[in-house]
N, C-alpha and C positions, 0 to 999 in steps of 0.2 A: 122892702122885702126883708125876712127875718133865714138868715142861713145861722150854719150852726156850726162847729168845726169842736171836736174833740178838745179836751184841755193841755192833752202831752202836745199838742199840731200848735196850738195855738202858743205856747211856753215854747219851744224850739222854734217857731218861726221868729217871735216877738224880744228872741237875746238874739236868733241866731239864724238870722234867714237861710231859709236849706232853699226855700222855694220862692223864688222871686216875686211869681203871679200872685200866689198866697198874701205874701207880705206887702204887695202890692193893695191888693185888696181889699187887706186890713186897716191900711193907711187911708183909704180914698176919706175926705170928711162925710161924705154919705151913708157912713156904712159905721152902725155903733156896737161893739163888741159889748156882750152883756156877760156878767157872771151866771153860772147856775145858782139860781139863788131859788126863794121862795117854793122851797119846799113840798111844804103844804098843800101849796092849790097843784104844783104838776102830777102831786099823790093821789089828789080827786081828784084831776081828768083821768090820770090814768084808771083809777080803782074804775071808774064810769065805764071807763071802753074793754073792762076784764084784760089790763093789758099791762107789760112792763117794757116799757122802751123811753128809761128816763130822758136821754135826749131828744127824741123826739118830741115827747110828752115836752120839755122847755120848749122847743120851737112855736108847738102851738100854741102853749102859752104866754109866750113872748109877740105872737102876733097875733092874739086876740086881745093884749092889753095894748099894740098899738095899732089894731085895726089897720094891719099890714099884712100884703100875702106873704107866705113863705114861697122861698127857695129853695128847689132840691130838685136833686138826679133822680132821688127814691119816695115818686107820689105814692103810693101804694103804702109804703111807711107812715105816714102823716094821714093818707085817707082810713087807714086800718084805726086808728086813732077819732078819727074825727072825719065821715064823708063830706060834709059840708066845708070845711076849711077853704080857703082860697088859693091858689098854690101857681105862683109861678113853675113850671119845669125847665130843667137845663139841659 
């Protein structure tokens, strides 16, 4: 499953755990924390969907290049993006 967490969330959990569960969570080995990276292709999904929701936009692109559902509280965010996607909900 691909979740996503802010970069300030993730830089204050990972010096400084405020939130247990969080840093928990980051630690499990199942779970691989990615950079925002590659650009490019989140710019064309997003340009496709007339949309700007750069994090989102990485999640789906992080779980279509590992053919993994996403994760999240907010399907509607990720389906406004892409209906088809696969989406665990929390």
């Amino acid at each position: 499953m691909i979740t996503t967490y802010g970069a300030p969330t993730l830089c204050s959990t990972s010096t400084r755990p405020t939130w247990p569960q969080l840093a928990e969570l980051i630690g499990h080995p199942s779970v691989i924390v990615s950079e925002l990276d590659d650009a490019a292709a989140v710019t064309t999904l997003l340009d496709h969907a007339d949309a700007f929701d750069a994090l989102a936009g990485h999640v789906l692109h992080t779980a279509r290049q590992r053919r993994w559902p996403a994760l999240s509280a907010d399907t509607d965010r990720l389906t406004h993006l892409d209906p088809d996607v696969e989406i665990t909900d929390l």
